[in-house]
Backbone bond lengths (Angstrom), bond angles and torsions (degrees), N, CA, C in turn:
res aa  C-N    CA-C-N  psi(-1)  N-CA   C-N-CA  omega(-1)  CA-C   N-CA-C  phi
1 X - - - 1.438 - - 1.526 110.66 -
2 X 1.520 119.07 -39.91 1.281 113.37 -171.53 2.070 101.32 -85.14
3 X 1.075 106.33 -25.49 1.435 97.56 165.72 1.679 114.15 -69.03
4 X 0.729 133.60 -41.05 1.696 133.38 179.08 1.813 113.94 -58.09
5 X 1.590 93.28 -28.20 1.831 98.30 171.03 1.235 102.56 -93.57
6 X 1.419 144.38 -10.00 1.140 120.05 -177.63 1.481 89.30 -96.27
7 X 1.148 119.12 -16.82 2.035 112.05 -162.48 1.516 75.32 -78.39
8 X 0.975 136.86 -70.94 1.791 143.74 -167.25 1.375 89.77 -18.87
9 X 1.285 106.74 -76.18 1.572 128.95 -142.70 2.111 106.55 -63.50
10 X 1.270 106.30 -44.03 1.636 117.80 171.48 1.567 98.65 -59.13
11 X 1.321 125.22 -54.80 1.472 129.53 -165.33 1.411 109.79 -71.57
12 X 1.093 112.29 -19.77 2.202 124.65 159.29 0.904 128.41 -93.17
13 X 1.294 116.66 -10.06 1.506 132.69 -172.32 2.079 85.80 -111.53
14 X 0.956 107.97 -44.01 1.889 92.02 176.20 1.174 118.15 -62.04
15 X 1.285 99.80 -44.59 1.825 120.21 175.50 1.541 114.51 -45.40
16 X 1.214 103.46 -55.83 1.607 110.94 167.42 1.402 123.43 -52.78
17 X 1.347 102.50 -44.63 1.794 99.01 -172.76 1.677 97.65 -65.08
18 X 1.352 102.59 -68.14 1.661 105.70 -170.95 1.751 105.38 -27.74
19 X 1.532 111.41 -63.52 1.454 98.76 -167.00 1.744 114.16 -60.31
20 X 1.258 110.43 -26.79 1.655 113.86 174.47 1.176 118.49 -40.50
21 X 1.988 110.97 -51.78 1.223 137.03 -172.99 1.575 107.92 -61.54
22 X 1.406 105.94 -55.38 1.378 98.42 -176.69 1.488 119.15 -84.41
23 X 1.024 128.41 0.05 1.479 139.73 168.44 1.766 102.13 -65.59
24 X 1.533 106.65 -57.30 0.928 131.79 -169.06 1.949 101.02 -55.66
25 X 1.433 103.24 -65.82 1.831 105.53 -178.25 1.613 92.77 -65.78
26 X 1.261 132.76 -9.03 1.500 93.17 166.58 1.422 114.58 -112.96
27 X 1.046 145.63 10.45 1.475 153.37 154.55 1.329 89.55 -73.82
28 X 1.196 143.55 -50.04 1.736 135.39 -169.48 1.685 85.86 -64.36
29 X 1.283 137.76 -77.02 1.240 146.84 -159.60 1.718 107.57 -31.92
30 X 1.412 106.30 -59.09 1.607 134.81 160.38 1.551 103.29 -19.70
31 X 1.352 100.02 -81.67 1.488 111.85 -159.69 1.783 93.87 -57.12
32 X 0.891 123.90 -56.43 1.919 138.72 -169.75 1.620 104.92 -44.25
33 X 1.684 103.10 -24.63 1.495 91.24 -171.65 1.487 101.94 -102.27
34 X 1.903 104.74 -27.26 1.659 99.22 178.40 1.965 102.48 -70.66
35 X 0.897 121.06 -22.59 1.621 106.43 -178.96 1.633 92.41 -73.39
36 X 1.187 124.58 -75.37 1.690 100.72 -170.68 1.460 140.62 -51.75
37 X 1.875 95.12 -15.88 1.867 88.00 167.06 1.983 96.63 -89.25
38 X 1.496 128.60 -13.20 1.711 103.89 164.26 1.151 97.52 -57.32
39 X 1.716 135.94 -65.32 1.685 139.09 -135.57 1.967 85.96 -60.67
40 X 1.244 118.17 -37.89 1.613 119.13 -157.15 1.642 108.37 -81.62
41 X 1.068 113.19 -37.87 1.723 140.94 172.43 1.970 93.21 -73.59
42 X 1.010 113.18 -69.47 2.100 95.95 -176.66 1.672 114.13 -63.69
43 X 1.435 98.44 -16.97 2.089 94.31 168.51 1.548 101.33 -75.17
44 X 1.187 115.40 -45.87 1.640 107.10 -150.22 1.383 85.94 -77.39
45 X 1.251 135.11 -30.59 1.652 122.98 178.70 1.276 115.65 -58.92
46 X 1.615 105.92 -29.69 1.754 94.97 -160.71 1.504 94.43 -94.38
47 X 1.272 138.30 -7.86 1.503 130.98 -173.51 1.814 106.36 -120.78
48 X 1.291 97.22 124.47 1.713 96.25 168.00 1.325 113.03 -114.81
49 X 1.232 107.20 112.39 1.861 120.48 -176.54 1.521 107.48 -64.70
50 X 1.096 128.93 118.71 1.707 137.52 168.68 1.389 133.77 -98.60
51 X 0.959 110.10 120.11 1.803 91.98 169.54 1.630 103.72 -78.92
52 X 1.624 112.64 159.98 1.601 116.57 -177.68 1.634 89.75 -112.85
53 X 1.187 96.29 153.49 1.728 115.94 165.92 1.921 94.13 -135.31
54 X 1.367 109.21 171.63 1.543 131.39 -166.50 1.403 103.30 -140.76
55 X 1.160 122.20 125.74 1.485 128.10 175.73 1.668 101.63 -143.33
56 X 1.228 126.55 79.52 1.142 124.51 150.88 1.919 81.06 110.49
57 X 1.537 108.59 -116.71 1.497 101.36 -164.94 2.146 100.29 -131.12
58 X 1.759 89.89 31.41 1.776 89.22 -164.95 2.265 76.57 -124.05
59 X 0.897 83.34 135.67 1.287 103.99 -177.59 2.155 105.10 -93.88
60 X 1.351 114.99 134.67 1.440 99.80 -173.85 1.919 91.67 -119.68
61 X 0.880 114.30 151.10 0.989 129.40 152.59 1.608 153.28 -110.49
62 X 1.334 124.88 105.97 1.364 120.86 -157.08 1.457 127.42 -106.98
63 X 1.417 136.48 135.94 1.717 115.51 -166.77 1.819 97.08 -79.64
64 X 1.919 92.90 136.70 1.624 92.35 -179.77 1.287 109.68 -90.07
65 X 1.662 112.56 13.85 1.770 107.43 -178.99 2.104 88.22 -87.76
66 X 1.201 126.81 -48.18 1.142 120.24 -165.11 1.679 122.77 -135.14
67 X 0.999 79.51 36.10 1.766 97.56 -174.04 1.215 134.34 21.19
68 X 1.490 101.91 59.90 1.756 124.53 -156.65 1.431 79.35 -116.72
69 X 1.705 95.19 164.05 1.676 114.90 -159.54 1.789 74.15 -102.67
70 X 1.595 111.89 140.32 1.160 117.88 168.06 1.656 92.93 -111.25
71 X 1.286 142.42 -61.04 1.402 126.05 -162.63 1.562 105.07 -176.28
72 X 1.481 109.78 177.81 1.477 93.97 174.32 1.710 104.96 -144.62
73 X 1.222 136.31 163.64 1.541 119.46 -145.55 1.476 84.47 -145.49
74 X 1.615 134.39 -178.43 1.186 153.02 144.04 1.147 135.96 -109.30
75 X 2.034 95.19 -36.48 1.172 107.66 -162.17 1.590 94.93 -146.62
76 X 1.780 106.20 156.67 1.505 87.16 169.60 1.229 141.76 -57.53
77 X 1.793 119.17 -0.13 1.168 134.70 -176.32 1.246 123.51 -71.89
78 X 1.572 91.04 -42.97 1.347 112.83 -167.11 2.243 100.96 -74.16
79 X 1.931 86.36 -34.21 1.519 87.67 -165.98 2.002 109.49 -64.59
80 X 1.626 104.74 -14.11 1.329 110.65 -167.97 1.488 112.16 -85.20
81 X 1.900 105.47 -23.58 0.933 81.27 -179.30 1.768 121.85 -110.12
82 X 1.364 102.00 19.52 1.499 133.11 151.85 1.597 121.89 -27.45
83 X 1.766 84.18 -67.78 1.425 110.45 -179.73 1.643 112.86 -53.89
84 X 1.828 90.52 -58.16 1.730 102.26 167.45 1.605 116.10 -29.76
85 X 0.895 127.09 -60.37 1.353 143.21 -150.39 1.648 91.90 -83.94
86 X 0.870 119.51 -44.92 1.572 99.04 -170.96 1.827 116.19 -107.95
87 X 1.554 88.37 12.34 1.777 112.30 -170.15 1.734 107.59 17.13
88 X 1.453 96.32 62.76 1.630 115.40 143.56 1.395 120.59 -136.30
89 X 1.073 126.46 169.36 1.235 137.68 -178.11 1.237 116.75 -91.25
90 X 1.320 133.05 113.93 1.243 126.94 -167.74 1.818 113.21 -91.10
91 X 1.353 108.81 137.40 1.515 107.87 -171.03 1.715 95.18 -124.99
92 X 1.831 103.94 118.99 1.696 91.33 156.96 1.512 123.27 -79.58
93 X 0.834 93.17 140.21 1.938 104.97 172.87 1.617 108.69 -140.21
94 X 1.296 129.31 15.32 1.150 99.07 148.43 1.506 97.69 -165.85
95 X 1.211 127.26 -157.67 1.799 135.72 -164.86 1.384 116.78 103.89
96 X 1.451 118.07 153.75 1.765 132.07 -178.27 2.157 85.63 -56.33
97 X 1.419 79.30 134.68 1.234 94.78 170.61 1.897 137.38 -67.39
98 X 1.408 89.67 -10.40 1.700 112.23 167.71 1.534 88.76 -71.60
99 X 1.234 119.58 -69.23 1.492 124.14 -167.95 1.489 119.65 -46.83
100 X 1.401 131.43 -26.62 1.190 140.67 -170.85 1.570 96.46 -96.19
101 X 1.200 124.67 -64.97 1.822 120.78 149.07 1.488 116.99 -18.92
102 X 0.807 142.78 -57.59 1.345 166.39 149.44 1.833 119.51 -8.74
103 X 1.740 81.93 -70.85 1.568 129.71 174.71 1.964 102.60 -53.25
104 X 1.356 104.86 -43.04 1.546 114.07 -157.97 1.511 95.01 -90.04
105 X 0.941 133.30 -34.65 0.917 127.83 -173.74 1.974 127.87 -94.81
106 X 1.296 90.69 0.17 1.757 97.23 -178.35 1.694 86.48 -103.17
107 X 1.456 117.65 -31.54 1.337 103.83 178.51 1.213 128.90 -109.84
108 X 1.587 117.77 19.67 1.544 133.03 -175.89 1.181 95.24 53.54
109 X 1.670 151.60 31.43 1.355 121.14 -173.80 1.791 100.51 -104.77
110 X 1.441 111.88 117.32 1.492 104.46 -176.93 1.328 110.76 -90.82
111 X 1.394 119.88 18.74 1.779 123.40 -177.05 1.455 111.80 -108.23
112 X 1.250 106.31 1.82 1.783 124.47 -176.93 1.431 96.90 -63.07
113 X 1.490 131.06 131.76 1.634 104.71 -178.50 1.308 85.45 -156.13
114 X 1.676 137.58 165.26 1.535 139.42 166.81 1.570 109.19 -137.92
């Protein structure tokens, strides 16, 4: 009789740990995926991707997630302080490729790429 409560008692007491354990690797799993959609959610905040258009020698810039007018620049001065103003980082990703040529060269930036 007293062996059948201790066999009970080891076989509930294993039972327990295991489910602890795996409770445990998946609440760790949980947290691992909410930190990489914050790390993925604070990039896409701090950068707004644009397409460029060219109208004369003022460069416009537009967001290609929702095709909202973000600003329009001349110079890299103007493009820095663009950024200032809306404290993101502006990334081209798209426009006629004369225009991005164009783009690289009023602002020396050779990392401009689409």
């Amino acid at each position: 009789m007293l062996a059948a409560f201790i066999e009970t008692f080891i076989w509930t007491f294993a039972i327990f740990v295991f489910a602890e354990i795996a409770l445990r690797s998946i609440k760790f799993s949980e947290q691992e995926e909410s930190k990489e959609e914050k790390l993925f959610q604070e990039f896409e905040e701090a950068i707004v991707l644009c397409k460029v258009e060219q109208l004369g020698d003022v460069f416009y810039l537009y967001n290609t997630q929702d095709d909202t007018f973000v600003g329009q620049a001349r110079s890299i001065d103007e493009f820095t302080q663009l950024s200032e103003n809306l404290q993101k980082h502006l990334m081209i990703v798209d426009g006629d490729d004369e225009v991005v040529d164009q783009l690289k060269k009023v602002t020396s930036e050779i990392s401009i790429s689409k």
